[in-house]
C-alpha angles and dihedrals in degrees: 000000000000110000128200121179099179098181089047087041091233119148123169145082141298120204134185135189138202143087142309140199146174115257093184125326102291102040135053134199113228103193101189121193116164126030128181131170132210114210122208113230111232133194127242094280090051100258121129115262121219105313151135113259102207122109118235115277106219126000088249089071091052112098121246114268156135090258093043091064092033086064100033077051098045090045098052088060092045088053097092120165092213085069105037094083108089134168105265115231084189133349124187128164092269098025133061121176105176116157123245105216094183092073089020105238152084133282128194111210114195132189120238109202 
């Protein structure tokens, strides 16, 4: 997902990974177990500098930091199994499209094989 936190002057991306699975037609079960993010940097008016935008594709392509485990940790606790069941939209053995109504809005889930 593409972030902008325009008061804190943040723009990137935060990524998850896991698993999914129907529960019954109409509901699926997201189990995620890993998150990482990859900030833009911006210049001093806010505005990205030269770089790639594109999010990382796995958390073993994010650099080591301090922010890199903040947010795997932070992840981890946000990760409850009371809130990972949502209403499909579509659902195929490599897609998955649920809708996340916390945030209120949809999330497309693919398999990397």
């Amino acid at each position: 997902a593409r972030y902008d936190f325009p008061f804190f002057k943040q723009k990137g991306y935060l990524s998850v990974s896991g698993t999914y699975g129907s529960v019954n037609e109409l509901v699926c079960r997201v189990d995620f177990d890993q998150a990482w993010f990859k900030p833009f940097p911006l210049d001093e008016e806010g505005k990205m500098t030269e770089e790639e935008d594109v999010p990382y594709a796995s958390i073993e392509q994010v650099p080591d930091s301090v922010g890199k485990s903040i947010i795997t940790n932070v992840g981890n606790l946000m990760f409850l199994e009371s809130v990972s069941v949502f209403p499909i939209s579509y659902m195929d053995d490599d897609l998955c499209v649920f809708d996340f109504e916390l945030l209120g809005t949809r999330i497309v889930a693919r398999k990397i094989k």
